[in-house]
N, C-alpha and C positions, 0 to 999 in steps of 0.2 A: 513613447517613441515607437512608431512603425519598425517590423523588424525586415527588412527589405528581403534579406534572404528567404526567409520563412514563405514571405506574399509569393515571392516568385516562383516558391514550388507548388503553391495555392493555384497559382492562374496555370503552369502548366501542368497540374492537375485538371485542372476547369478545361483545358483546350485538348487533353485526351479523352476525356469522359462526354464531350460536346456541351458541358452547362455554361447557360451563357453567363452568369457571376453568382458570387458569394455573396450574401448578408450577414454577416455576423453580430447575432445580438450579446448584450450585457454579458458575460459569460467565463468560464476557464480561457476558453475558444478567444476570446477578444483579447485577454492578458498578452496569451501564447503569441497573437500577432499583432496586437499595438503595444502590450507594454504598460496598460492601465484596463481599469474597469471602474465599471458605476452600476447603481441600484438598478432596477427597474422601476420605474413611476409612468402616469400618466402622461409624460412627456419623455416618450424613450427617444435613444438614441440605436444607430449604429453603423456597423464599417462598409461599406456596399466593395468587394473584388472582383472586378469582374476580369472575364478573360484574356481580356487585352486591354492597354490603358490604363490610366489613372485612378487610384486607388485613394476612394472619396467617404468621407462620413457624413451619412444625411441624417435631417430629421425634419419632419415627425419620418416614423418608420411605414411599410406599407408592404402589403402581402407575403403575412408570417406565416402563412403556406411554406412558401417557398425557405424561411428559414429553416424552417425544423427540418427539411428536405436538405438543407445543407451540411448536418450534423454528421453522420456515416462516415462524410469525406474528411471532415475534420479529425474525426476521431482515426482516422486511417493516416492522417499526413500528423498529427503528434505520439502517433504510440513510437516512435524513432526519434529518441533524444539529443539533439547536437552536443556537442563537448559543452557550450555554457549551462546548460540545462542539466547535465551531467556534474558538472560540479556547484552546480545548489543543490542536486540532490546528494549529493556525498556529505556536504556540510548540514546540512537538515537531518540526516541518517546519522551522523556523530552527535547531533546534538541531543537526537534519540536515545542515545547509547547512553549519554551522559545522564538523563531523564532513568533510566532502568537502574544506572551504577546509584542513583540517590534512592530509590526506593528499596534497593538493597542493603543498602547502610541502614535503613530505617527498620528496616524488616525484623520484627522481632514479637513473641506472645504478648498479647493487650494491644497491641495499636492497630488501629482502626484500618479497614482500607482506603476512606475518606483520608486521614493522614495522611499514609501512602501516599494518595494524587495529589495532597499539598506541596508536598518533599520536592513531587517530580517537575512539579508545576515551578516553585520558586526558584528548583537548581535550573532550569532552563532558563527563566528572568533574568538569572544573573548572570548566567555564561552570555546569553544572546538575549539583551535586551530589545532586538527587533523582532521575536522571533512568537509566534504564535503558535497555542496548542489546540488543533483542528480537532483531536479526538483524547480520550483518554479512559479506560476501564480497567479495571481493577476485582478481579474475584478470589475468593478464600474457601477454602474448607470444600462442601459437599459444589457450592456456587460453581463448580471451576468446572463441573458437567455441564454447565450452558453455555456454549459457544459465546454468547453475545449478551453475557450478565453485564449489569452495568454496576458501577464503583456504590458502594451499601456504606452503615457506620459499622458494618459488623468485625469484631475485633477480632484479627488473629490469632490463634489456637497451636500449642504442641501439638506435631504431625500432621498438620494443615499442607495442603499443597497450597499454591498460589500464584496465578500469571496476570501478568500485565500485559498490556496492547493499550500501546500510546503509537502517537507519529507529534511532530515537530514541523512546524512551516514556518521557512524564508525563503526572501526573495519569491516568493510566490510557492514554493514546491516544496512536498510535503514526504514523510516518511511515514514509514509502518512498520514498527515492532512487536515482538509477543514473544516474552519470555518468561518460563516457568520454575519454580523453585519450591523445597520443601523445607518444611520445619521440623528437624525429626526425620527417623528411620520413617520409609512409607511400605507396605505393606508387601509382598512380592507381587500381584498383578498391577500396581499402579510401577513399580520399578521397571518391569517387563513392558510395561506400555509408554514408559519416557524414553527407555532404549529404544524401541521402536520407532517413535517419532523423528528421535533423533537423526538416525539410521534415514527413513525417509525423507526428509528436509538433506539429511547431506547428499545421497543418493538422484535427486531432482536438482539442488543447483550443480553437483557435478555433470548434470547431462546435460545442462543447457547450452545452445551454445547453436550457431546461426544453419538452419535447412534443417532440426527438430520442429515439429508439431507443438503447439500447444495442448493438447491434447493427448500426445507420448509425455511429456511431464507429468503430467495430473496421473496418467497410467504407473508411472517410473516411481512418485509415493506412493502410491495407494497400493501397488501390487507391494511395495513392502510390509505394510499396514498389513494387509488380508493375509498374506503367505502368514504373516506373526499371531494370526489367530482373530484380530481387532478389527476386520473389514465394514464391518456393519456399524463399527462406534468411530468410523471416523466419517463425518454425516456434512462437508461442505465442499465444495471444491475446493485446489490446492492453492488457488492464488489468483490475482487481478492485477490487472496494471495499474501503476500510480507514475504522478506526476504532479501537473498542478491538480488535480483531484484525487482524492484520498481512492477512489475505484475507477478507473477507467479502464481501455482497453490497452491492452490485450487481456482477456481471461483465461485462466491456466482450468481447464475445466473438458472434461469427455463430449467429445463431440465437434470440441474446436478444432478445425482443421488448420488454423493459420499457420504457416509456417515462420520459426523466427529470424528478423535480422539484426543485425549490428545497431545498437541503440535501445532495443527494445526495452523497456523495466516495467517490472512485474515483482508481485511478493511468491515466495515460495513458505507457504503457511501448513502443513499438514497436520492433523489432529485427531488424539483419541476421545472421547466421552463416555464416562460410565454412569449413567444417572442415580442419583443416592450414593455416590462413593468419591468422584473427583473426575476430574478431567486434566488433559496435558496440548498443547499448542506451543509450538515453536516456529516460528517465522521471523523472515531473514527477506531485503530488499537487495536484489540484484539487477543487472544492467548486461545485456549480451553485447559480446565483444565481437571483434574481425573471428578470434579461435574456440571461444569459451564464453564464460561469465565472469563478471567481476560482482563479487558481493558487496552490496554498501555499507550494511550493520555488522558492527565487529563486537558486539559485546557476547563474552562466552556464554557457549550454550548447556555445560554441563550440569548436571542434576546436583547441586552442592547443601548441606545439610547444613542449616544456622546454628 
């Protein structure tokens, strides 16, 4: 179903920028303004907008030049989420929580971190049998220094660190979690480096909040990070927007100038890594308000000992 509001900030978009219409292929981008999507085949389709007038779907398609030319704008008129798109992502971000609250229960020496994403996987099924898992990774032990390890059979361990980053998609849009936990007393510089984190992740969604920088974020972790000594092991940017895509814009990252407004959602992810020893990542989906931020994932972030 066309979202008529959406088209109509598309085409007066289109008529300040002088493009004379939109093509919108197969896409995130197609969901967001009709309401469905389909593969790409040899027989595409897609939504032609143009600036004034009737908003038509043709096929066959024809000078996808001009598409991928259209992306930039789209990505500028969805990084601002309306109230409905706002609450699937609240319900998709609970459903997260619920996903982390199951591998928790599970969490325990011998089980695997493949179990783990079973746990998380099945308590999702059953709370939201509509609901689809876009991502899901799981690391243990020394693993937990790679940013981007992916889920192993390797079996949990006394005094294992271990985080998760899962996200959860309905109704089209999707979440992003990442919460870390030990098994066992951990050592003092992995302790001193989860306070830190912590510290950073609260300190950047406490500044967010509408005419901040993307950019002053990513500063507002990371300067707690380095002041703590950890500057050089926290090695990614602070965050990315999601939506109906698990990365889109905005990126919370040095250099972005964009300024934020009301709608905005983005993850606020800051992290340390210590290679050969563990790693720590806590990240938290939030949405800028008229004053502030509203956070989406509520499941606690404290360092708690199995």
């Amino acid at each position: 179903m066309l979202n008529q509001e959406r088209l109509q900030k598309l085409q007066a978009l289109a008529q300040r920028e002088e493009i004379g219409a939109f093509v919108v292929v197969p896409s995130a981008s197609l969901v967001y303004l009709a309401g469905f999507n389909m593969g790409l085949s040899e027989r595409p389709a897609f939504l032609l907008v143009p600036q004034k007038g009737e908003v038509v779907f043709l096929c066959p398609a024809f000078e996808a030049e001009r598409v991928r030319d259209a992306r930039p704008y789209l990505a500028e008129l969805r990084m601002a989420k309306d109230a409905e798109e706002q609450a699937y992502m609240q319900t998709a971000a609970q459903a997260a929580d619920l996903m982390v609250a199951a591998i928790e229960r599970k969490l325990a020496p011998g089980v695997s971190e493949r179990e783990l994403q079973e746990a998380a996987i099945e308590a999702l099924k059953e709370a939201y049998p509509e609901a689809e898992v876009p991502f899901i990774s799981i690391a243990s032990g020394e693993r937990t220094a790679l940013p981007h390890a992916g889920t192993t059979d390797r079996r949990v361990e006394d005094g294992d660190l271990v985080w998760v980053d899962l996200g959860a998609r309905i109704n089209g849009y999707v979440s992003d979690i990442t919460r870390t936990f030990a098994l066992g007393p951990l050592d003092e510089e992995l302790e001193r480096a989860y306070d830190l984190v912590l510290a950073a992740n609260r300190a950047a969604c406490q500044a967010a909040k509408p005419g901040v920088t993307a950019e002053y974020l990513d500063e507002v972790a990371r300067a707690v990070i380095r002041e703590g000594g950890f500057g050089e092991q926290f090695t990614h940017r602070t965050g990315h927007g999601i939506g109906l895509e698990v990365h889109e814009e905005p990126y919370i990252v040095a250099g972005n100038q964009l300024v934020m407004q009301p709608g905005y959602a983005f993850t606020i992810e800051p992290g340390i890594y210590l290679p050969g020893k563990g790693g720590i990542r806590i990240e938290d989906d939030v949405v800028i308000t008229e004053t502030g931020a509203k956070i989406l994932t509520a499941y606690r972030r404290d360092l708690r000992d199995s």
